[in-house]
TIKOL-906511 format. One record per residue (C-alpha): residue number from 0; x, y, z; residue in one letter. Coordinates in pm, 1 decimal. Layout:
TIKOL-906511
<site><num>NUM</num><east>X</east><north>Y</north><up>Z</up><residu>A</residu></site>
...
//
This chain:
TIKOL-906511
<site><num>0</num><east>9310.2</east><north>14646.6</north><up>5637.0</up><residu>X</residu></site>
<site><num>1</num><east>9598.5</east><north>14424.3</north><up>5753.5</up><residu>X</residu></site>
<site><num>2</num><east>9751.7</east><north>14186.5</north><up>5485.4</up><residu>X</residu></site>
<site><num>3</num><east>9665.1</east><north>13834.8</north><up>5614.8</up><residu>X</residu></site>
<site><num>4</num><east>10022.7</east><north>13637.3</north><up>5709.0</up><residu>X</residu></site>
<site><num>5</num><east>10136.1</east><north>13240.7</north><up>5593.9</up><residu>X</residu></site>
<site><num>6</num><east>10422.5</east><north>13071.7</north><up>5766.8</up><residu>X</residu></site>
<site><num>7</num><east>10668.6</east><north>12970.1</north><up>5444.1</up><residu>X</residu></site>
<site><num>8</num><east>11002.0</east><north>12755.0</north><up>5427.5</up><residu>X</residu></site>
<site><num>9</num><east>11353.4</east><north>12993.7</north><up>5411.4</up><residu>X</residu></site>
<site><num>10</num><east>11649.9</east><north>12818.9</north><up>5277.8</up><residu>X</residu></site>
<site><num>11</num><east>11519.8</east><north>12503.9</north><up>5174.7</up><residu>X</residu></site>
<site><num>12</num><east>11308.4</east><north>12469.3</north><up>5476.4</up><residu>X</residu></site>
<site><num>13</num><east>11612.9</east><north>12508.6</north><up>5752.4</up><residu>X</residu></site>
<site><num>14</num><east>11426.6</east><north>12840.6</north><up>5865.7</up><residu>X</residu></site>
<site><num>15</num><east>11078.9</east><north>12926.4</north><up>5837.3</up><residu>X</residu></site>
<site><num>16</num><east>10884.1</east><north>13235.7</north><up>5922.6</up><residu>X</residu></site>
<site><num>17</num><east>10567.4</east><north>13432.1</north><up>5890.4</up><residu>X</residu></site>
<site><num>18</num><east>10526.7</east><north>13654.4</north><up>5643.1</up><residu>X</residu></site>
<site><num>19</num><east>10281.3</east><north>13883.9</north><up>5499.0</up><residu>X</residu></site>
<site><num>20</num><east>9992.3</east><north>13773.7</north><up>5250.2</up><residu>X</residu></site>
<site><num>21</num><east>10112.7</east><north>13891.9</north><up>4883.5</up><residu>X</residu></site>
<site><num>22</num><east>10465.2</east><north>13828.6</north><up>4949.3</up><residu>X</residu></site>
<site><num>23</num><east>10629.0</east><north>13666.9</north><up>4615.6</up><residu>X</residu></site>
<site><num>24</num><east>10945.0</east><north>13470.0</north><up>4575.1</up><residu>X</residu></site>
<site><num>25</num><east>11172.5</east><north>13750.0</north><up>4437.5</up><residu>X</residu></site>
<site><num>26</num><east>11400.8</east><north>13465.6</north><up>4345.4</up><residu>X</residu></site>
<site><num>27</num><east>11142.5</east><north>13337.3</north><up>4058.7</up><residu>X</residu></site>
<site><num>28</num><east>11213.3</east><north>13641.5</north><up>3888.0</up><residu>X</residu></site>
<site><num>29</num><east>11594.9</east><north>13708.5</north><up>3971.5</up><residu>X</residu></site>
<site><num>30</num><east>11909.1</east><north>13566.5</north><up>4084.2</up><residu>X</residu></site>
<site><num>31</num><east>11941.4</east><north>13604.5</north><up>4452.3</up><residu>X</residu></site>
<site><num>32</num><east>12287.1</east><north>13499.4</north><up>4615.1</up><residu>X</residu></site>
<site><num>33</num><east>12218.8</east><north>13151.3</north><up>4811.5</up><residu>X</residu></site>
<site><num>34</num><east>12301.6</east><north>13362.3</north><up>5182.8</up><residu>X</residu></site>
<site><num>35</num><east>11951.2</east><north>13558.5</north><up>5103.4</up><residu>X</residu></site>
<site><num>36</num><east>11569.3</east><north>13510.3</north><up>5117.8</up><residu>X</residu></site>
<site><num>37</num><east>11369.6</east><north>13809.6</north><up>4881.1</up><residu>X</residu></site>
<site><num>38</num><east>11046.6</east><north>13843.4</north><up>4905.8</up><residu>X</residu></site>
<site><num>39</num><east>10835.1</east><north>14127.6</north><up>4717.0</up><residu>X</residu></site>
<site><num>40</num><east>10539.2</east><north>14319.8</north><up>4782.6</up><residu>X</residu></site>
<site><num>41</num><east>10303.3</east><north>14230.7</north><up>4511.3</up><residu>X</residu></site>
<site><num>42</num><east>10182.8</east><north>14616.1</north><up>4409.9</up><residu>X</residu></site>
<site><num>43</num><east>10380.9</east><north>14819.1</north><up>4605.7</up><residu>X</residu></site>
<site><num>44</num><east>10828.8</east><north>14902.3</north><up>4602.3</up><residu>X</residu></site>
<site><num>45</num><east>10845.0</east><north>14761.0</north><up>4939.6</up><residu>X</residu></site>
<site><num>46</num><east>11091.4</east><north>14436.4</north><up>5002.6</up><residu>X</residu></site>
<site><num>47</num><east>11121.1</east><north>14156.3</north><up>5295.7</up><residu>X</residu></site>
<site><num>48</num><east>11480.6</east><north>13998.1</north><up>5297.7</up><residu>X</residu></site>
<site><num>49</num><east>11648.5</east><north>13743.4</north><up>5512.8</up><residu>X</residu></site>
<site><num>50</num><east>12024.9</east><north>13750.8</north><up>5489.7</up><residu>X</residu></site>
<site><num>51</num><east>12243.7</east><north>13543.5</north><up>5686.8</up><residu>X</residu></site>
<site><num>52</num><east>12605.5</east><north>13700.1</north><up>5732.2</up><residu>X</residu></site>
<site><num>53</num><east>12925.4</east><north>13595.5</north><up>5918.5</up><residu>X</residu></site>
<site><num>54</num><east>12875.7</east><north>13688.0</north><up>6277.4</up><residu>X</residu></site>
<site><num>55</num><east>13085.1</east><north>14001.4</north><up>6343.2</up><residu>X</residu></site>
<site><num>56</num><east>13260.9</east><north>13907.6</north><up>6702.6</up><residu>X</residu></site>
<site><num>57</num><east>13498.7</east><north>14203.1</north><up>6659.3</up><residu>X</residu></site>
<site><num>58</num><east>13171.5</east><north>14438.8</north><up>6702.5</up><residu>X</residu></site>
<site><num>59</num><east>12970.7</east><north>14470.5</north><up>7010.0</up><residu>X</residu></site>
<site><num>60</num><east>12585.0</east><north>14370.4</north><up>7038.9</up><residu>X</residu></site>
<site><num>61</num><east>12472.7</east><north>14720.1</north><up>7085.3</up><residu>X</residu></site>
<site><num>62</num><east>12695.1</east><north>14825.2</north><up>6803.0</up><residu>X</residu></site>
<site><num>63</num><east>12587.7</east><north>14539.9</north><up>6544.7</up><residu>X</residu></site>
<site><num>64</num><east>12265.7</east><north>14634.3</north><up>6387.9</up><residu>X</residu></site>
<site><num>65</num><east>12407.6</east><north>14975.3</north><up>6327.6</up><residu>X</residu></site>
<site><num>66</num><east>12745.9</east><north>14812.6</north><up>6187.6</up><residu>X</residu></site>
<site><num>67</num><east>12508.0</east><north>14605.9</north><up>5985.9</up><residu>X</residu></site>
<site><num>68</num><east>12297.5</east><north>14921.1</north><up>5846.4</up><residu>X</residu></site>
<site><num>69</num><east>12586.3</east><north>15067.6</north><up>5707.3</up><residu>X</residu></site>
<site><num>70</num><east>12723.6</east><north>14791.3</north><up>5520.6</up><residu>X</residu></site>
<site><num>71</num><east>12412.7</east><north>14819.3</north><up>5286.6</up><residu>X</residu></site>
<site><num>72</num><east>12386.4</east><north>15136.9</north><up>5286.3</up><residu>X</residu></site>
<site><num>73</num><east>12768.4</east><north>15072.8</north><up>5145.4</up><residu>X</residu></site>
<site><num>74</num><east>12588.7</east><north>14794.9</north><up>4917.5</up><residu>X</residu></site>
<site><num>75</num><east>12308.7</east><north>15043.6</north><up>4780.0</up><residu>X</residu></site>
<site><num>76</num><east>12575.3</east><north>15312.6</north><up>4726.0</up><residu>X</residu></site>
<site><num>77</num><east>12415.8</east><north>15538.3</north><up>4996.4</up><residu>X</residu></site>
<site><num>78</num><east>12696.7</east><north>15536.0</north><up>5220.3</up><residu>X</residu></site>
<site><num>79</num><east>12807.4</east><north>15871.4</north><up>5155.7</up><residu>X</residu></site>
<site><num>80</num><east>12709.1</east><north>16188.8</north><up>5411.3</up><residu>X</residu></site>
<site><num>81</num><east>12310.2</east><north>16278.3</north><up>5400.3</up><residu>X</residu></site>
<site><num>82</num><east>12241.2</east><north>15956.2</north><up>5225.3</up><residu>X</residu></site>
<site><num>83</num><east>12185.8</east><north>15751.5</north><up>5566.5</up><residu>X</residu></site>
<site><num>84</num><east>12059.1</east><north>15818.2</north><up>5884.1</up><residu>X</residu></site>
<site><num>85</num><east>12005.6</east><north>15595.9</north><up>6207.9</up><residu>X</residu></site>
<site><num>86</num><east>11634.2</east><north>15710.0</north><up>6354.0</up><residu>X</residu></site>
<site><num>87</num><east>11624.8</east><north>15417.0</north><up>6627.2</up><residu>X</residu></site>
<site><num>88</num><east>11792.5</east><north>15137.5</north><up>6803.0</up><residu>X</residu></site>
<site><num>89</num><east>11601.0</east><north>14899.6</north><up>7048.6</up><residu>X</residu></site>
<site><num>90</num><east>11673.1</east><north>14545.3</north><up>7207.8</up><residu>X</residu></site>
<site><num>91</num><east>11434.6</east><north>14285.7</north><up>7123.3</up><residu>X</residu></site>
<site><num>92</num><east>11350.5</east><north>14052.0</north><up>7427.1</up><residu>X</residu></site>
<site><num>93</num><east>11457.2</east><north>13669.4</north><up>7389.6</up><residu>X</residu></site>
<site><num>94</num><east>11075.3</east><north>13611.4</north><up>7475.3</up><residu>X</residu></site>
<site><num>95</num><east>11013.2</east><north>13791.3</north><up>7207.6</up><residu>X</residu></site>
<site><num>96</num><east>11150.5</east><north>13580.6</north><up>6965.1</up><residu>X</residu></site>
<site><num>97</num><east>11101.2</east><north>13256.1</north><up>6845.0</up><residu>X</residu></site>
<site><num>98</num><east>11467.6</east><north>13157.0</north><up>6741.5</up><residu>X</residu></site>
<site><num>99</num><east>11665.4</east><north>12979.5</north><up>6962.4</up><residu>X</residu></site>
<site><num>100</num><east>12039.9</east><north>12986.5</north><up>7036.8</up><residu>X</residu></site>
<site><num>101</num><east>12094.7</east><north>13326.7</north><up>6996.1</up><residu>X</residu></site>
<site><num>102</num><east>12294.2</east><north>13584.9</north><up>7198.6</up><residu>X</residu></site>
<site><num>103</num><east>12086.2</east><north>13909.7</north><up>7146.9</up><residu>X</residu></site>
<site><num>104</num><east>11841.8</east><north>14077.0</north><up>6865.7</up><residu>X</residu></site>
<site><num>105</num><east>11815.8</east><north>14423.5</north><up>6773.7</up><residu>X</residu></site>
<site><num>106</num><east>11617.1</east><north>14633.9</north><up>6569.7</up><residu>X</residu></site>
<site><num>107</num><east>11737.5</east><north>14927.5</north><up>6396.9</up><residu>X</residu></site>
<site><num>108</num><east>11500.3</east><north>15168.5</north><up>6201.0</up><residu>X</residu></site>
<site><num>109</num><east>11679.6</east><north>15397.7</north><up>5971.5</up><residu>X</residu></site>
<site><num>110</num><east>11655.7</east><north>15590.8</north><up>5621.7</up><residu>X</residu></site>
<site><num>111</num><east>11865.7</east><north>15557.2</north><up>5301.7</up><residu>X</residu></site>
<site><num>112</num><east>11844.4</east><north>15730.4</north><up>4945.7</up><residu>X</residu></site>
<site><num>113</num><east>11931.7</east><north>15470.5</north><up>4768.5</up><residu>X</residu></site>
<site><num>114</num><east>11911.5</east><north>15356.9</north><up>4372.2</up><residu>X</residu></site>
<site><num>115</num><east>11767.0</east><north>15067.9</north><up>4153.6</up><residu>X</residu></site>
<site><num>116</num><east>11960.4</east><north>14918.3</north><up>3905.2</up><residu>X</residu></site>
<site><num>117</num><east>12243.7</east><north>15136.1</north><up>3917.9</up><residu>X</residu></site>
<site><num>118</num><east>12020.8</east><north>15438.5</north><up>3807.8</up><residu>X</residu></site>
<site><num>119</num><east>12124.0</east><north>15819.8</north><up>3836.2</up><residu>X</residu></site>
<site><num>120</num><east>11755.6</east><north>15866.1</north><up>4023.3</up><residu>X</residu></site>
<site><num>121</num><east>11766.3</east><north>15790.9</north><up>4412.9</up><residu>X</residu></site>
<site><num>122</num><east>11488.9</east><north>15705.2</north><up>4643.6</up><residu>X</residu></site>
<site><num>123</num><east>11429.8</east><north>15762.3</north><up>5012.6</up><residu>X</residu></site>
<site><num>124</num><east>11348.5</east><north>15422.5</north><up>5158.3</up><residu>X</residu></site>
<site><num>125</num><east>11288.8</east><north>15345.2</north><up>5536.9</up><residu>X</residu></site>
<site><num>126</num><east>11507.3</east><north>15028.2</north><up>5638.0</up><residu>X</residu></site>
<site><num>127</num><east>11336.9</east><north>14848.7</north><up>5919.8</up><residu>X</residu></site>
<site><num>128</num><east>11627.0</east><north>14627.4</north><up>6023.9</up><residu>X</residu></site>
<site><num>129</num><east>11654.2</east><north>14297.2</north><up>6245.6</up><residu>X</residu></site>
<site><num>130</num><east>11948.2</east><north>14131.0</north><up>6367.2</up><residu>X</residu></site>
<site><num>131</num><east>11964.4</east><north>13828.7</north><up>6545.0</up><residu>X</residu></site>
<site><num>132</num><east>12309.7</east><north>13725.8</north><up>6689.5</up><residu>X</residu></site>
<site><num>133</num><east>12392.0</east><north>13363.9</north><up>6659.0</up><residu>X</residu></site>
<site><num>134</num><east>12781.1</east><north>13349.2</north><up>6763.7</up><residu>X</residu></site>
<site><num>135</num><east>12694.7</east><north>12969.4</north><up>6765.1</up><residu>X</residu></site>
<site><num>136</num><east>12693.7</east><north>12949.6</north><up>6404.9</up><residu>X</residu></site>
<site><num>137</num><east>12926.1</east><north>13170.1</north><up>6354.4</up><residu>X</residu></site>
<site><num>138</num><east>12596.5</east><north>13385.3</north><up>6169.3</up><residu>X</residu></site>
<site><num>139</num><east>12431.5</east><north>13717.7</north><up>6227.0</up><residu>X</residu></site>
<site><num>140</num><east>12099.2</east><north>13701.4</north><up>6089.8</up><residu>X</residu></site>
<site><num>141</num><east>11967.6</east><north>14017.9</north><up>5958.6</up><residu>X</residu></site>
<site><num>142</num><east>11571.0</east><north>14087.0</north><up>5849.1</up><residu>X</residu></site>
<site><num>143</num><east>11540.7</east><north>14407.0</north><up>5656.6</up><residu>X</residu></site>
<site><num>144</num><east>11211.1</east><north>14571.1</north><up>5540.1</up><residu>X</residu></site>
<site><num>145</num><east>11296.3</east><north>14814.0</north><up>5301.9</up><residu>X</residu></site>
<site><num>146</num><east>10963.7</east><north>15045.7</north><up>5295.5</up><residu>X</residu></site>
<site><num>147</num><east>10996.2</east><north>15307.2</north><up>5019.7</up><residu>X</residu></site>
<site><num>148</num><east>10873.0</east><north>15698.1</north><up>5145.0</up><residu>X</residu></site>
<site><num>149</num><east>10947.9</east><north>15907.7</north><up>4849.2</up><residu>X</residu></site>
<site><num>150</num><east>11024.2</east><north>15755.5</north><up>4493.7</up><residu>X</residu></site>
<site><num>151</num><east>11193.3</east><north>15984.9</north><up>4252.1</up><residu>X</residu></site>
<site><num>152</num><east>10999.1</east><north>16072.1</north><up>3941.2</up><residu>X</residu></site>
<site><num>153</num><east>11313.5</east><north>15940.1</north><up>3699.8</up><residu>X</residu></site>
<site><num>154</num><east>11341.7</east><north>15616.9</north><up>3886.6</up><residu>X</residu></site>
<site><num>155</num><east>11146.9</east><north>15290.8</north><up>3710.1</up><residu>X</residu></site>
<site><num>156</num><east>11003.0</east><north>15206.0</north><up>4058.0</up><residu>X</residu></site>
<site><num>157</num><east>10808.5</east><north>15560.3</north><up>3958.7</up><residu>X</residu></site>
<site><num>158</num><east>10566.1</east><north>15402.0</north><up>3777.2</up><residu>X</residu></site>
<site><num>159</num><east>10448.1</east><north>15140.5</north><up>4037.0</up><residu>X</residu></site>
<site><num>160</num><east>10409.4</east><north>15368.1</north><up>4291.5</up><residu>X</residu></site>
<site><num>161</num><east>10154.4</east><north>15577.0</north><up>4107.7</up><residu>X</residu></site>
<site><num>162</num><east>9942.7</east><north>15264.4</north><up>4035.1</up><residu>X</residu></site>
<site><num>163</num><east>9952.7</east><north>15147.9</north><up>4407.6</up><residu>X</residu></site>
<site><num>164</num><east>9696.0</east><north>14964.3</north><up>4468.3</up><residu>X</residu></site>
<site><num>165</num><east>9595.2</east><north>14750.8</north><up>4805.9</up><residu>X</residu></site>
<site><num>166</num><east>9735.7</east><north>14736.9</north><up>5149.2</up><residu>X</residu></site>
<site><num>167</num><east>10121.8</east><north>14781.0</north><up>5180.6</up><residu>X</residu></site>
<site><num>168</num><east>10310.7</east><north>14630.2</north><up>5441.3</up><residu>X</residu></site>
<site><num>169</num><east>10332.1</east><north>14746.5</north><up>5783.7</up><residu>X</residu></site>
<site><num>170</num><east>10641.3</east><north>14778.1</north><up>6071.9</up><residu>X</residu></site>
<site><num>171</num><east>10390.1</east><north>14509.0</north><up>6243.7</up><residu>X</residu></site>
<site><num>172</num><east>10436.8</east><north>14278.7</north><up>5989.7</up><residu>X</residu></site>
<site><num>173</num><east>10822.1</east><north>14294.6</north><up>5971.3</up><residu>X</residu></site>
<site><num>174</num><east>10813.4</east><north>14253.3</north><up>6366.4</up><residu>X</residu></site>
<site><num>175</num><east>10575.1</east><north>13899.5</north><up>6312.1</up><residu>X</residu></site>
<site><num>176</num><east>10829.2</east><north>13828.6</north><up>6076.1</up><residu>X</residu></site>
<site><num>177</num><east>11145.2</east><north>13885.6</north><up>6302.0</up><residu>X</residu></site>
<site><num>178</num><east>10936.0</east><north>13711.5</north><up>6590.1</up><residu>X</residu></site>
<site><num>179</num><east>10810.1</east><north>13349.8</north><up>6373.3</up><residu>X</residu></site>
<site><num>180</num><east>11161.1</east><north>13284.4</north><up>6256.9</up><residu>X</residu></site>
<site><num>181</num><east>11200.0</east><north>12922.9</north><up>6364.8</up><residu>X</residu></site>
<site><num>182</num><east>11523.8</east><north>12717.7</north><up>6293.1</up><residu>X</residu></site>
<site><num>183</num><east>11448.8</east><north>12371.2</north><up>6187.3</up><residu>X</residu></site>
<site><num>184</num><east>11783.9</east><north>12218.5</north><up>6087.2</up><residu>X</residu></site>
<site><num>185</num><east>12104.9</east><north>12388.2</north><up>6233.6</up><residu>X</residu></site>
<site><num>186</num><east>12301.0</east><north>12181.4</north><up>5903.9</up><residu>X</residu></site>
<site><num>187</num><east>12233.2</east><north>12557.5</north><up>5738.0</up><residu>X</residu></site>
<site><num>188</num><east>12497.6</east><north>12709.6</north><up>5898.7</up><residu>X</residu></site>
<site><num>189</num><east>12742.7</east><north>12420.4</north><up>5800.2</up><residu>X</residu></site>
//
């Protein structure tokens, strides 16, 4: 059954987008830095995230969502050989999107092993990545569903994942998401 989807505010209402019933405001429970938008799956590992990041002239479009994958992979410490792997790499059609002023979007689907909390115990996690490149602003806007495949048995996601319950998120739903991004004040990008 597909998760039912609500339009919500992202950063202060600047942004908006639709996202996936069950989504919950990782920042109620956490810090999260003020360039990010969390969101967690209610019962399952998986994660929606909207980062913006300084647009990277020096790399070029086709390049950027792969440039872009492995800086987190660098940030979840899985940057090392056999801990990432690039599966995909498409354009995304302007009419595709719903965000104006940008130069190109990208999605990149890839895999990482990658730790919680600094733990010893790694899990294999499917990044579904978005970028959207706004040289305007001076911003590359990257929408990453992390979609865990195999949790290690020592890691404390472990014990989530065997009580999994109710429909987890879908590629479809990170593509609504990449597509209902609407910019409502350009102020956010100073």
């Amino acid at each position: 059954m597909q998760s039912v989807a609500e339009s919500r505010p992202l950063f202060g209402g600047a942004l908006s987008a639709v996202f996936p019933r069950g989504a919950a405001d990782a920042s109620e429970l956490r810090e999260i830095p003020d360039n990010q938008e969390v969101f967690a799956h209610e019962r399952t590992d998986q994660s929606l995230i909207v980062e913006l990041v300084e647009y990277q002239g020096q790399v070029a479009d086709r390049d950027a969502a792969r440039y872009h994958f492995e800086d987190i992979a660098g940030s979840n410490k899985a940057s090392e050989p056999g801990a990432f792997e690039v599966t995909g790499v498409a354009r995304v059609s302007e009419s595709e999107l719903s965000l104006a002023h940008c130069s190109s979007a990208w999605t990149l689907t890839g895999t990482q092993r990658v730790s919680k909390f600094n733990e010893e115990a790694r899990n294999t996690v499917t990044l579904h990545l978005g970028l959207v490149r706004l040289p305007r602003f001076s911003t590359d806007l990257l929408v990453t569903f992390n979609d865990p495949q195999r949790i290690n048995p020592e890691s404390s996601s472990a014990a989530s994942a065997e009580e999994t319950h109710g429909d987890p998120w879908t590629v479809q739903d990170f593509r609504v998401l990449l597509q209902t991004l609407t910019l409502h004040n350009p102020g956010l990008f100073g």
